[in-house]
Gaussian input, Z-matrix of N, CA and C with variables (Angstrom, degrees):
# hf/3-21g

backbone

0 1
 N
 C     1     B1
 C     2     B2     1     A1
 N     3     B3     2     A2     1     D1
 C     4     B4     3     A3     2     D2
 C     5     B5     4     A4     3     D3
 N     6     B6     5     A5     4     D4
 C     7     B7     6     A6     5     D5
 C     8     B8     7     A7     6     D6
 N     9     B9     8     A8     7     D7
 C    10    B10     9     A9     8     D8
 C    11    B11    10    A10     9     D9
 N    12    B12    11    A11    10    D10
 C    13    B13    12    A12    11    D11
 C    14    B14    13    A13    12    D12
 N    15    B15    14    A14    13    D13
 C    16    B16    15    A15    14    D14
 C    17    B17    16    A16    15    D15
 N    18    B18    17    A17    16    D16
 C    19    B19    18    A18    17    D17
 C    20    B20    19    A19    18    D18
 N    21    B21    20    A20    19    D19
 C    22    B22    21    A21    20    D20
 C    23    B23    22    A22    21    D21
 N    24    B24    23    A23    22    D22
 C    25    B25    24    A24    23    D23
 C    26    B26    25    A25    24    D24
 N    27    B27    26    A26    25    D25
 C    28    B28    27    A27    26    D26
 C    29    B29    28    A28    27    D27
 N    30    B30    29    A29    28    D28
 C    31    B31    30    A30    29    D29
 C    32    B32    31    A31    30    D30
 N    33    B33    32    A32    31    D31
 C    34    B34    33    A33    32    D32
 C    35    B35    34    A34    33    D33
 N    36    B36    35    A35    34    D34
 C    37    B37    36    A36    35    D35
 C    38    B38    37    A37    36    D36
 N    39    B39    38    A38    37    D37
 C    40    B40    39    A39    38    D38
 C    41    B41    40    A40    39    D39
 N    42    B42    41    A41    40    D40
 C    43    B43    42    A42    41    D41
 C    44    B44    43    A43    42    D42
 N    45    B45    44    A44    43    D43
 C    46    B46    45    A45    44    D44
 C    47    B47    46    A46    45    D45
 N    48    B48    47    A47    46    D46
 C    49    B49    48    A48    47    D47
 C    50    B50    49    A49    48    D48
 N    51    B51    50    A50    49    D49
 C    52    B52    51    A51    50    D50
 C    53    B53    52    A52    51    D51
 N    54    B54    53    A53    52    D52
 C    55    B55    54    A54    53    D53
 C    56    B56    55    A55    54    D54
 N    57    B57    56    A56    55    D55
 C    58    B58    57    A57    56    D56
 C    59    B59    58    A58    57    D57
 N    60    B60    59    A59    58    D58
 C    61    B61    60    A60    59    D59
 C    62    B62    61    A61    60    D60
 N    63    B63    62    A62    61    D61
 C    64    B64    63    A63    62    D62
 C    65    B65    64    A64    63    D63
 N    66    B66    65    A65    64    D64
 C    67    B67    66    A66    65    D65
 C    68    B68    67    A67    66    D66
 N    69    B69    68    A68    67    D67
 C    70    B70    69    A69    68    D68
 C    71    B71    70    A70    69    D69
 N    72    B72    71    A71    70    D70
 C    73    B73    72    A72    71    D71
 C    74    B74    73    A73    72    D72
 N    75    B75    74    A74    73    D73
 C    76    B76    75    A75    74    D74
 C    77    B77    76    A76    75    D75
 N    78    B78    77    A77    76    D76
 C    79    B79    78    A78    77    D77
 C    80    B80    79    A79    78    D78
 N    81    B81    80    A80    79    D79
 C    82    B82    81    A81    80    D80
 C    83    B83    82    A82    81    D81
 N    84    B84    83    A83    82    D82
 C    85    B85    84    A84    83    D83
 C    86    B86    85    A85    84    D84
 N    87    B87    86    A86    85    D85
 C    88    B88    87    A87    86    D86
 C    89    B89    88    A88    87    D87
 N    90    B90    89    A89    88    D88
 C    91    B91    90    A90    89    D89
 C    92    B92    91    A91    90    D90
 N    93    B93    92    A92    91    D91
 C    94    B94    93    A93    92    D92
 C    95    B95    94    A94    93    D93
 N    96    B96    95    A95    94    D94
 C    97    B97    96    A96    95    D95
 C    98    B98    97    A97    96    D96
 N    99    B99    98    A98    97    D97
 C   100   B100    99    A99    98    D98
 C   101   B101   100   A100    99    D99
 N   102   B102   101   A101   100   D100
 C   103   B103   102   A102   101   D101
 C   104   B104   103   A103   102   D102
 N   105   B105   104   A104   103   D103
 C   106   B106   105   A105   104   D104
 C   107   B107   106   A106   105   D105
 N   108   B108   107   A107   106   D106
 C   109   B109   108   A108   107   D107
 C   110   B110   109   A109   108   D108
 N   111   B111   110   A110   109   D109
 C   112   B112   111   A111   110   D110
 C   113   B113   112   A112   111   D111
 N   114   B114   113   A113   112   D112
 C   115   B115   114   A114   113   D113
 C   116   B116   115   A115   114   D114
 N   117   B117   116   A116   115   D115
 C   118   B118   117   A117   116   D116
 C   119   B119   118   A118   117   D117
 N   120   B120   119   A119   118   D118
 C   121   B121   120   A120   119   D119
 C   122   B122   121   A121   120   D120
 N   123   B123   122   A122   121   D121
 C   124   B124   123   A123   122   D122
 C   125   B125   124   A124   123   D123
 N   126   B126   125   A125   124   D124
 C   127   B127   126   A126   125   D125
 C   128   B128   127   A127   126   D126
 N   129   B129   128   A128   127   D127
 C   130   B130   129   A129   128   D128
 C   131   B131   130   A130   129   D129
 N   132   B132   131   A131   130   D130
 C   133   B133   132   A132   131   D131
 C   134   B134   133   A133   132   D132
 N   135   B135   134   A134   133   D133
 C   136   B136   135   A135   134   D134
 C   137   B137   136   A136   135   D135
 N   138   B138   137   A137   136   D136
 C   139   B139   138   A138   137   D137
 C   140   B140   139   A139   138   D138
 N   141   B141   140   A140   139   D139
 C   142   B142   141   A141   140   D140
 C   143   B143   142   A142   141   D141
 N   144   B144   143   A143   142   D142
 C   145   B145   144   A144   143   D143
 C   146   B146   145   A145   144   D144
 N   147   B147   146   A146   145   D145
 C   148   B148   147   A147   146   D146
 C   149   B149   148   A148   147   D147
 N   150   B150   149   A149   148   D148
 C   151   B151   150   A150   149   D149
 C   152   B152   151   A151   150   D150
 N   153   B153   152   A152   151   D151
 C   154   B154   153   A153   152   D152
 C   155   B155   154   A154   153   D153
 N   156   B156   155   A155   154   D154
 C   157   B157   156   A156   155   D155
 C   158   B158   157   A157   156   D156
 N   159   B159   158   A158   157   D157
 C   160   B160   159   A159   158   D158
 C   161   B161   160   A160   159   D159
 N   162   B162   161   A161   160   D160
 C   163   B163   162   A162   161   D161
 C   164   B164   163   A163   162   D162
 N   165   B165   164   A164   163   D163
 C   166   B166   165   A165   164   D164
 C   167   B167   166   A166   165   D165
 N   168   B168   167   A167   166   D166
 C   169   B169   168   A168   167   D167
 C   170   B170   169   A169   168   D168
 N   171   B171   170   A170   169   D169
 C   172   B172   171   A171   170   D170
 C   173   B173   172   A172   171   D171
 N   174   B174   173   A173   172   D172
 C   175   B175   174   A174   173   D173
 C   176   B176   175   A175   174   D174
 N   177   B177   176   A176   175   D175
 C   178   B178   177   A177   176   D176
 C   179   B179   178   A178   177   D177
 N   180   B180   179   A179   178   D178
 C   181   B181   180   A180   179   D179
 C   182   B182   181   A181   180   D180
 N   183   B183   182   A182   181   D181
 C   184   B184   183   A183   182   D182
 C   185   B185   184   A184   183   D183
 N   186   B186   185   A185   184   D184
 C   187   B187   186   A186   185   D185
 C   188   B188   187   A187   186   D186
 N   189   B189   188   A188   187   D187
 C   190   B190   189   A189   188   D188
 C   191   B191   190   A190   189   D189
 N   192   B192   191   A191   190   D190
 C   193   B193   192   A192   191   D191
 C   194   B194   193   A193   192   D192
 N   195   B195   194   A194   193   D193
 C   196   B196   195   A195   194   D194
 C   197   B197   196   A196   195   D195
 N   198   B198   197   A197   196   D196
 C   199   B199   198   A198   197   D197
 C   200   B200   199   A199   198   D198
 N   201   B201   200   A200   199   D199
 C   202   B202   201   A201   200   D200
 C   203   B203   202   A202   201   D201
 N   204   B204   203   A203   202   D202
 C   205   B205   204   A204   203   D203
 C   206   B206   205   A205   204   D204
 N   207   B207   206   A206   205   D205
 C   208   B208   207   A207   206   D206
 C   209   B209   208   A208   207   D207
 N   210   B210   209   A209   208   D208
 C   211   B211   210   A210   209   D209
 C   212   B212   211   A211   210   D210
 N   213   B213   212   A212   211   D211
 C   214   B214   213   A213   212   D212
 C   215   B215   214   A214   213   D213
 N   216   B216   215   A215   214   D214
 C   217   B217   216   A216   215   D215
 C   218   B218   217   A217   216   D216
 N   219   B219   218   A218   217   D217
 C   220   B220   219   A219   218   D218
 C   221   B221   220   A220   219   D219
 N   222   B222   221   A221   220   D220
 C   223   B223   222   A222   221   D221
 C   224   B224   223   A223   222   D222
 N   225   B225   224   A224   223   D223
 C   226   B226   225   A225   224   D224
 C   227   B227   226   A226   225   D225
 N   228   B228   227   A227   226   D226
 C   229   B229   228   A228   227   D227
 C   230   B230   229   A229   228   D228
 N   231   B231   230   A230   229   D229
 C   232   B232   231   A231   230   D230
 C   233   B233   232   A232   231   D231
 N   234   B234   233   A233   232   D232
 C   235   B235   234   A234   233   D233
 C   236   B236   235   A235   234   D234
 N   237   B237   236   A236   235   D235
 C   238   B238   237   A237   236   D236
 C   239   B239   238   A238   237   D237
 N   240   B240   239   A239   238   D238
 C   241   B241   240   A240   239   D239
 C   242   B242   241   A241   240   D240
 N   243   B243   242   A242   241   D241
 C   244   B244   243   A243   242   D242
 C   245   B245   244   A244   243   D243
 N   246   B246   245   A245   244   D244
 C   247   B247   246   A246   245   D245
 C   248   B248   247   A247   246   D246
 N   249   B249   248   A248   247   D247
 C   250   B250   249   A249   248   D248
 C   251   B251   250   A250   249   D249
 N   252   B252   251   A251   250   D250
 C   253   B253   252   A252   251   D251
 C   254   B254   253   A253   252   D252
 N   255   B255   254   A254   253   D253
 C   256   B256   255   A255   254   D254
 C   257   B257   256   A256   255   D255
 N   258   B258   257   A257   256   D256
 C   259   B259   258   A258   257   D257
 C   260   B260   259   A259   258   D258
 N   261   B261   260   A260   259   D259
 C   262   B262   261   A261   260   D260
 C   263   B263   262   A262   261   D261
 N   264   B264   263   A263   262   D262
 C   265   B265   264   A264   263   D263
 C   266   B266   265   A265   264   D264
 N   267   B267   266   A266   265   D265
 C   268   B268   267   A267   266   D266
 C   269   B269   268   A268   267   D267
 N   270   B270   269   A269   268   D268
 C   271   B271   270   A270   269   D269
 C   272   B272   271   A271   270   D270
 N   273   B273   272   A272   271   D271
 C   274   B274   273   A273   272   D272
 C   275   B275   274   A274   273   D273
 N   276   B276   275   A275   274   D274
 C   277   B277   276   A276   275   D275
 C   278   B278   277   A277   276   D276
 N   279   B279   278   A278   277   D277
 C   280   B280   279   A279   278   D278
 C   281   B281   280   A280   279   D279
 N   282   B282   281   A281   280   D280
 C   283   B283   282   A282   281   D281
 C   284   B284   283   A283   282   D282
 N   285   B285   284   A284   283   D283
 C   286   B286   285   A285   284   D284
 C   287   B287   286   A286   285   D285
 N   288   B288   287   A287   286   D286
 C   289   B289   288   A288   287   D287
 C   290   B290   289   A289   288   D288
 N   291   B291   290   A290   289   D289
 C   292   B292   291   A291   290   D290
 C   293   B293   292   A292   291   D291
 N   294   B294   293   A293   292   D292
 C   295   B295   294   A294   293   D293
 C   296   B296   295   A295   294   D294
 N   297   B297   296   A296   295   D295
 C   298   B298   297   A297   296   D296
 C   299   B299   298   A298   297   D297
 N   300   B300   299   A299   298   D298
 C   301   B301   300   A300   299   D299
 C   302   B302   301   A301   300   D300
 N   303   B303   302   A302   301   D301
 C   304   B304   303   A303   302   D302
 C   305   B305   304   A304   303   D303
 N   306   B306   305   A305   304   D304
 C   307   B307   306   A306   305   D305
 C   308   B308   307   A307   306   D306
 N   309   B309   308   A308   307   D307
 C   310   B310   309   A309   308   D308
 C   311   B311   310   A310   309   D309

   B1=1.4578
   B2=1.5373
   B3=1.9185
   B4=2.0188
   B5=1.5924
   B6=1.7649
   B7=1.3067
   B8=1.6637
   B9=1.4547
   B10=1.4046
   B11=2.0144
   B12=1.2530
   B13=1.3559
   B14=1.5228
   B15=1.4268
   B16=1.5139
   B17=1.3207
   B18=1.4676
   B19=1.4096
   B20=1.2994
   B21=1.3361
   B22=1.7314
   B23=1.4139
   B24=1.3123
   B25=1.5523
   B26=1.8674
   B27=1.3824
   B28=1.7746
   B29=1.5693
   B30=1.4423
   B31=1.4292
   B32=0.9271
   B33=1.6544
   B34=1.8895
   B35=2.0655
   B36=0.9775
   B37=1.7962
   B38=1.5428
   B39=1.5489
   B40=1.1475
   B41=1.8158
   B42=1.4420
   B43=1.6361
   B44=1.2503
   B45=1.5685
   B46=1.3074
   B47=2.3299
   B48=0.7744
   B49=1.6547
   B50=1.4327
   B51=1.0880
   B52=1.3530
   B53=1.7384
   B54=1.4331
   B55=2.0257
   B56=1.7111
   B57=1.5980
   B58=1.1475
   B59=2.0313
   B60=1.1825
   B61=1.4830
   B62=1.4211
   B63=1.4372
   B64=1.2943
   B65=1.8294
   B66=1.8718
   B67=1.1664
   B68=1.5485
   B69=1.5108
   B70=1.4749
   B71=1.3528
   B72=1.5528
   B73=1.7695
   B74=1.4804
   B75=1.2491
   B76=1.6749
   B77=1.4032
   B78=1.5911
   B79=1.2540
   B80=1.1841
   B81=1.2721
   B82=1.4161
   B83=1.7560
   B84=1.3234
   B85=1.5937
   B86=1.5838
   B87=1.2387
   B88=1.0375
   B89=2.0708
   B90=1.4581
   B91=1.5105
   B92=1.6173
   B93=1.2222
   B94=1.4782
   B95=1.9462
   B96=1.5366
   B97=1.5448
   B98=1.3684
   B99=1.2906
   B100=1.2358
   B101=1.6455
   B102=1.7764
   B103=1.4748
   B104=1.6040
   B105=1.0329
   B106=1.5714
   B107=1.4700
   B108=1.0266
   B109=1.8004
   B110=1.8989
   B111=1.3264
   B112=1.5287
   B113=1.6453
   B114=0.8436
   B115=1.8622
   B116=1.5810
   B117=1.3190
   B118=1.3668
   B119=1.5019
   B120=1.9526
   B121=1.4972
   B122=1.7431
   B123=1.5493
   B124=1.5152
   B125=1.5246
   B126=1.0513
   B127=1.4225
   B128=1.9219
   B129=1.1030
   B130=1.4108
   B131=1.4503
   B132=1.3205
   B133=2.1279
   B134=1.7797
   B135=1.4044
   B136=1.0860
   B137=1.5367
   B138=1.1453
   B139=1.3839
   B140=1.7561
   B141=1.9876
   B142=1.4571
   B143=1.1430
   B144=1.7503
   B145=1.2130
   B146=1.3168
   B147=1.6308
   B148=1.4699
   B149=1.5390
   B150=1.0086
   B151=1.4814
   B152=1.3210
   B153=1.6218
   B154=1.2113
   B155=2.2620
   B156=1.1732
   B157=1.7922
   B158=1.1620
   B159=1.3916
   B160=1.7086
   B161=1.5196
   B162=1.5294
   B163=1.7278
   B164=1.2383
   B165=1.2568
   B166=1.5371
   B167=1.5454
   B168=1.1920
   B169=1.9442
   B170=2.0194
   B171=1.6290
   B172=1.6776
   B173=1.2325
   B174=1.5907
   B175=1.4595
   B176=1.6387
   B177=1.4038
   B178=1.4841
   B179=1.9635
   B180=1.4837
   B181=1.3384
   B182=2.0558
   B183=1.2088
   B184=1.6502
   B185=1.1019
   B186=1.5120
   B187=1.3606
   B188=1.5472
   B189=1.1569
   B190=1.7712
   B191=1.4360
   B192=1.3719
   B193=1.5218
   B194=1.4727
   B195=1.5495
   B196=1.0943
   B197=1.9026
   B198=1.4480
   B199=1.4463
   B200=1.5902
   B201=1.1131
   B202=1.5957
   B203=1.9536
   B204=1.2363
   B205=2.0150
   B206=1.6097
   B207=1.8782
   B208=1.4274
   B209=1.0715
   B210=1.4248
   B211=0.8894
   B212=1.6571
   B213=1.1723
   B214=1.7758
   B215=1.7654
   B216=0.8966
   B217=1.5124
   B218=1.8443
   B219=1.1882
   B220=1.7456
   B221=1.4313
   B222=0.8235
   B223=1.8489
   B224=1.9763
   B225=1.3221
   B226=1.7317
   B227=1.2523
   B228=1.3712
   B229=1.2444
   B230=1.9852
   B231=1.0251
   B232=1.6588
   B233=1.5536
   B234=1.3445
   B235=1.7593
   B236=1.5563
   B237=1.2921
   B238=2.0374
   B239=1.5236
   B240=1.0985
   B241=1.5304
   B242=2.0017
   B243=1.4107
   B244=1.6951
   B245=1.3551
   B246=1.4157
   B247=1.2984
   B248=1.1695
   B249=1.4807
   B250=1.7320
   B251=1.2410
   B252=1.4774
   B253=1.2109
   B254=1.6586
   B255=1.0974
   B256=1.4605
   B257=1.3905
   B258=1.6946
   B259=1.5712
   B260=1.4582
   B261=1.6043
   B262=1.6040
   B263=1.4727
   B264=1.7197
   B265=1.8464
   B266=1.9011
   B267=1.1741
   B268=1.3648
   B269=1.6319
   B270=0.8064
   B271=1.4857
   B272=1.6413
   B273=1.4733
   B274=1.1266
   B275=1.6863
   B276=1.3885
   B277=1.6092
   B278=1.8618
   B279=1.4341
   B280=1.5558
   B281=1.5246
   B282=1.3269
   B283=1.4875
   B284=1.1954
   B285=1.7080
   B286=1.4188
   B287=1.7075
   B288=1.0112
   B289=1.7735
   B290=2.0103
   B291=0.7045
   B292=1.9802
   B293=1.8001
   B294=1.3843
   B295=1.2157
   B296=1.6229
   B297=1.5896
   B298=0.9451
   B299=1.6385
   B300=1.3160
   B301=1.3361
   B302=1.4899
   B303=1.7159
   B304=1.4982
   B305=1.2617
   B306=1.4585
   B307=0.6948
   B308=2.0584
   B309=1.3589
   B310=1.7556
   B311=1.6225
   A1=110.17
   A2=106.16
   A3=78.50
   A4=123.61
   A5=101.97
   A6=99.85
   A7=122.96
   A8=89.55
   A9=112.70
   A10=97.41
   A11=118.47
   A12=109.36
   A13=93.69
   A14=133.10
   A15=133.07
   A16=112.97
   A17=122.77
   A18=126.17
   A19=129.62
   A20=110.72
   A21=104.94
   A22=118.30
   A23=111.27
   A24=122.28
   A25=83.59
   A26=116.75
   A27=121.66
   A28=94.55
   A29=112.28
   A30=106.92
   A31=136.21
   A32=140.02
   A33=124.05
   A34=81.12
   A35=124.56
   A36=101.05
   A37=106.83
   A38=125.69
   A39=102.07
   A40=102.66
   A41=105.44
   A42=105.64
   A43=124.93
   A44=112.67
   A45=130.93
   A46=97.91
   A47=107.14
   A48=100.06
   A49=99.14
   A50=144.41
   A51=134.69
   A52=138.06
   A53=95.04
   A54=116.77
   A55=98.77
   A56=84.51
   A57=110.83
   A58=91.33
   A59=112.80
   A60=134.62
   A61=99.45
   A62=147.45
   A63=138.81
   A64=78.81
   A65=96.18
   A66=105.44
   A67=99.66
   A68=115.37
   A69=120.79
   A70=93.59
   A71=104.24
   A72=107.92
   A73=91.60
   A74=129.06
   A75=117.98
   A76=97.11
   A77=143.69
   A78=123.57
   A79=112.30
   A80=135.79
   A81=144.64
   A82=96.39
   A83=102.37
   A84=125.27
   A85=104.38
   A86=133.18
   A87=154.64
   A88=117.50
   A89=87.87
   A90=96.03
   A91=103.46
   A92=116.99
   A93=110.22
   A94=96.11
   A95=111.69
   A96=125.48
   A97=106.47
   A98=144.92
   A99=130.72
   A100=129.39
   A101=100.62
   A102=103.58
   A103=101.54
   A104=142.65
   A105=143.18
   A106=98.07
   A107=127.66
   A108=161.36
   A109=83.00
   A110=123.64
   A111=138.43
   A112=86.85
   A113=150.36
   A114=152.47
   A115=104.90
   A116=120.12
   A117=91.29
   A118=157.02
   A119=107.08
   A120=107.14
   A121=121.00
   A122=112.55
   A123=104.33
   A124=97.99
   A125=126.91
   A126=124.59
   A127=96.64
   A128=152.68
   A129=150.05
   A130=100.96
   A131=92.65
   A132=91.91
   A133=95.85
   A134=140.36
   A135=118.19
   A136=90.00
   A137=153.28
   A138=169.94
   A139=100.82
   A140=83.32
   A141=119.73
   A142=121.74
   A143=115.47
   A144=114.89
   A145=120.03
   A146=117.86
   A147=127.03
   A148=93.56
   A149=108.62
   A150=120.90
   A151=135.57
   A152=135.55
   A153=106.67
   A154=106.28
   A155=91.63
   A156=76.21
   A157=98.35
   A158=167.03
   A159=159.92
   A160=79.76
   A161=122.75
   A162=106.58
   A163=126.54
   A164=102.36
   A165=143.65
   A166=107.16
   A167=95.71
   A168=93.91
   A169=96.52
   A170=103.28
   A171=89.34
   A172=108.61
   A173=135.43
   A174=111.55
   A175=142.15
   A176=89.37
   A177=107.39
   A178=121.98
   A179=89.37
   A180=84.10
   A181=109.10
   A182=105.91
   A183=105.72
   A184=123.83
   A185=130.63
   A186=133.29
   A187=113.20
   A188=115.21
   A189=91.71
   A190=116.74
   A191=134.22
   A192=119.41
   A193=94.92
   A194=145.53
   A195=120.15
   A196=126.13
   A197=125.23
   A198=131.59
   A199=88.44
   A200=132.73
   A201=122.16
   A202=92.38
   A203=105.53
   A204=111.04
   A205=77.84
   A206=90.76
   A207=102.71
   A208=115.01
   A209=138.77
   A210=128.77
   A211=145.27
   A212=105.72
   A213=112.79
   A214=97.45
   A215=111.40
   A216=115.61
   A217=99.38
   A218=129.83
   A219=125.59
   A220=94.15
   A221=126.07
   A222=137.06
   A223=96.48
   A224=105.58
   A225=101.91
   A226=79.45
   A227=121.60
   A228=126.42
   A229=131.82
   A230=127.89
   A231=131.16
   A232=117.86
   A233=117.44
   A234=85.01
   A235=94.03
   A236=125.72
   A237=121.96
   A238=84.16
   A239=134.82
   A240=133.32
   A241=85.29
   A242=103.07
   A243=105.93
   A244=137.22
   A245=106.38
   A246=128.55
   A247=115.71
   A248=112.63
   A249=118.31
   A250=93.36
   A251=123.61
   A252=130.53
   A253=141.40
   A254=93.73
   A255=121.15
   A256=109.04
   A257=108.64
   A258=107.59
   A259=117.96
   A260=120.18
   A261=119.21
   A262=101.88
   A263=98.26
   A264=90.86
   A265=95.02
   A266=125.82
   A267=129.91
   A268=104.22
   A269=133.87
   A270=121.92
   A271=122.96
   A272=100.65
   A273=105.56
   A274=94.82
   A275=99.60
   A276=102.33
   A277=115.84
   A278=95.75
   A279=93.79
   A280=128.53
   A281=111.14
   A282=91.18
   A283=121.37
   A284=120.62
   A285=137.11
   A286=96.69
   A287=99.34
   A288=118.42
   A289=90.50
   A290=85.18
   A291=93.72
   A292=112.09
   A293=113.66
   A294=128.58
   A295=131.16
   A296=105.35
   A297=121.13
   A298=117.94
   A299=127.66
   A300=120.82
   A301=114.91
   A302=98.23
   A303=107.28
   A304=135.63
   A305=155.78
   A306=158.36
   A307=121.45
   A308=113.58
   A309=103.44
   A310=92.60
   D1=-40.79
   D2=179.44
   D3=-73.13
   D4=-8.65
   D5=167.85
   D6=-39.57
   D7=-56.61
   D8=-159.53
   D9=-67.49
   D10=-10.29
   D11=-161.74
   D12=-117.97
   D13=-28.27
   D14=133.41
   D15=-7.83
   D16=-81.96
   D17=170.47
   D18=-68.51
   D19=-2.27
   D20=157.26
   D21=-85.21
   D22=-16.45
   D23=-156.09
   D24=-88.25
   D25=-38.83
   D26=-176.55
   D27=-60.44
   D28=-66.74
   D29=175.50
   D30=-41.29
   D31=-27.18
   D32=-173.23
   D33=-100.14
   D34=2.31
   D35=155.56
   D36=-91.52
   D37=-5.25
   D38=175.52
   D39=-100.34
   D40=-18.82
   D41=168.35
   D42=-65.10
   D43=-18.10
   D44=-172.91
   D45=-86.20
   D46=-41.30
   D47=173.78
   D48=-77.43
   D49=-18.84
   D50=158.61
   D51=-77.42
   D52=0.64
   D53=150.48
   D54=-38.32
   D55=162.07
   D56=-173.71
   D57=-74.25
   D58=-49.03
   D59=179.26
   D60=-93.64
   D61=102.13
   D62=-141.93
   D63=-100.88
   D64=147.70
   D65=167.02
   D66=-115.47
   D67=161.35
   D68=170.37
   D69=-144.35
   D70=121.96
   D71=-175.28
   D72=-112.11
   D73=81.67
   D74=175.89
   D75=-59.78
   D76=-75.80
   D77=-154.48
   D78=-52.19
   D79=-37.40
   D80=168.42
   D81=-26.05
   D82=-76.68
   D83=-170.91
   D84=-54.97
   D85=-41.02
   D86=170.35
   D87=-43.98
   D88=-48.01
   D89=-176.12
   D90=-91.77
   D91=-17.25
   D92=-155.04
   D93=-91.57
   D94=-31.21
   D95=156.63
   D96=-63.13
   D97=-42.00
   D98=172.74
   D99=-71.87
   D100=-45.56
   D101=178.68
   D102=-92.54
   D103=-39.05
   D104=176.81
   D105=110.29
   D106=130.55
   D107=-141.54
   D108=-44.89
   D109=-74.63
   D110=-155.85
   D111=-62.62
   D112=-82.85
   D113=-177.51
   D114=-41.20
   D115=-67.33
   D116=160.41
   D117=-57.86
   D118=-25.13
   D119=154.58
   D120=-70.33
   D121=-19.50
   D122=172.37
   D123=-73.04
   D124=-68.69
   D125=-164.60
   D126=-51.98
   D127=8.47
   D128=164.90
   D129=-92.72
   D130=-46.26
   D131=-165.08
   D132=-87.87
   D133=30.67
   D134=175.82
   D135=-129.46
   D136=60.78
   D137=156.60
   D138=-153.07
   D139=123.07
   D140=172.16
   D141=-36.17
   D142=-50.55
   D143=164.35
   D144=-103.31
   D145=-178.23
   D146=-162.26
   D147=-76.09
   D148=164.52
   D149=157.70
   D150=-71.36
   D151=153.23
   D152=-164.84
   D153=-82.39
   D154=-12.84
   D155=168.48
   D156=-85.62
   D157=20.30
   D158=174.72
   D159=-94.79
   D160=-46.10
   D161=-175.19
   D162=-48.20
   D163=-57.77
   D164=-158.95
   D165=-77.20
   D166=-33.53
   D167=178.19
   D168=-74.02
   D169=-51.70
   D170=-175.69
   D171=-62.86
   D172=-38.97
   D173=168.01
   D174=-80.73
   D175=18.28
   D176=158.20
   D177=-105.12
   D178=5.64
   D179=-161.14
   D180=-167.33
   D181=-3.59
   D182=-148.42
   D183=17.25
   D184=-106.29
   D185=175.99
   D186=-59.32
   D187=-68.37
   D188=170.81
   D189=-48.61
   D190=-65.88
   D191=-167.70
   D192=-54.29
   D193=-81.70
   D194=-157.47
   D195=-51.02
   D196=5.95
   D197=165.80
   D198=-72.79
   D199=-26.47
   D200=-154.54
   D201=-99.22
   D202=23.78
   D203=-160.59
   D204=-103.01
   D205=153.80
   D206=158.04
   D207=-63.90
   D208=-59.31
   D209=134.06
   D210=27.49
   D211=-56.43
   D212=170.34
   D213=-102.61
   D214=-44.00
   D215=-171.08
   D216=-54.03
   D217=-39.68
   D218=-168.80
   D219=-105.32
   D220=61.39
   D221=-177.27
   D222=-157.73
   D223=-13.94
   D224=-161.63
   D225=-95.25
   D226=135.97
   D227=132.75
   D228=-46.61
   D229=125.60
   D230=7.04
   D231=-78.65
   D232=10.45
   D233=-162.30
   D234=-104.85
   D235=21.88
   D236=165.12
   D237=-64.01
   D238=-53.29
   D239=-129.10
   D240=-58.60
   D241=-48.20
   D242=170.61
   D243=-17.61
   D244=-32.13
   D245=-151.77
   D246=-121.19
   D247=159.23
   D248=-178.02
   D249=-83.50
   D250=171.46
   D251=134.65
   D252=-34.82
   D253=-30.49
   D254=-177.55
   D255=-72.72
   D256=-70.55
   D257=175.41
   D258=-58.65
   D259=-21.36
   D260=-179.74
   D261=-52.47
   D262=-45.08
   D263=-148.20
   D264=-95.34
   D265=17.46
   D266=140.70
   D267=-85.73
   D268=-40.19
   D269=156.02
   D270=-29.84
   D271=-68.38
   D272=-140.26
   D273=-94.07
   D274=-4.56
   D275=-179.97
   D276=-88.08
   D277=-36.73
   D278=163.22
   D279=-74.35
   D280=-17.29
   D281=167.89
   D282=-92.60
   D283=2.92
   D284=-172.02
   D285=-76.55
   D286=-37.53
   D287=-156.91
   D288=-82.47
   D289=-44.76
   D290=177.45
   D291=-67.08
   D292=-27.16
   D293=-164.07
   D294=73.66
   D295=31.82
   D296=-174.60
   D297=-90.99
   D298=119.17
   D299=-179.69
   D300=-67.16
   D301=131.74
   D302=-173.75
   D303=-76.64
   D304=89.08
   D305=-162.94
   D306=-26.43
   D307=129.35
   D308=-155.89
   D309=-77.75

């Protein structure tokens, strides 16, 4: 399964150049090839605040760019199962705070 969530984590940077306002987060892309998809969304959800691509995707996009957030992506079933409780509801609290609808 983190295979499978490795390559989702590659995918919303390639969903993210496909905005209406295209975003390209290379360090994003950068860390997730270095640490592997599951190490890089923990290391995202363990800082207080958002990240600066969690910004940049809602002002490229609000509610759609932030669907393309780590963030919405570890809230989708299957890849919550990944996750503590803890990082969900840093999940699910920053996109609340953004006004982003949370994924069920």
């Amino acid at each position: 399964m983190e295979k499978d969530f490795h390559k989702a984590m590659l995918n919303i940077y390639e969903e993210g150049l496909r905005l209406p306002k295209p975003y390209r987060a290379t360090r994003y892309r950068q860390m997730v090839c270095e640490l592997g998809g599951k190490k890089a969304a923990e290391k995202l959800l363990s800082t207080s605040d958002p990240s600066e691509g969690f910004t940049q995707l809602f002002l490229h996009g609000q509610n759609d760019g932030l669907k393309k957030s780590v963030e919405y992506l570890v809230l989708q079933k299957p890849w919550s199962a990944l996750f503590t409780d803890e990082q969900l509801a840093v999940a699910r609290d920053r996109l609340k705070k953004y006004g982003c609808p949370v994924p069920e």
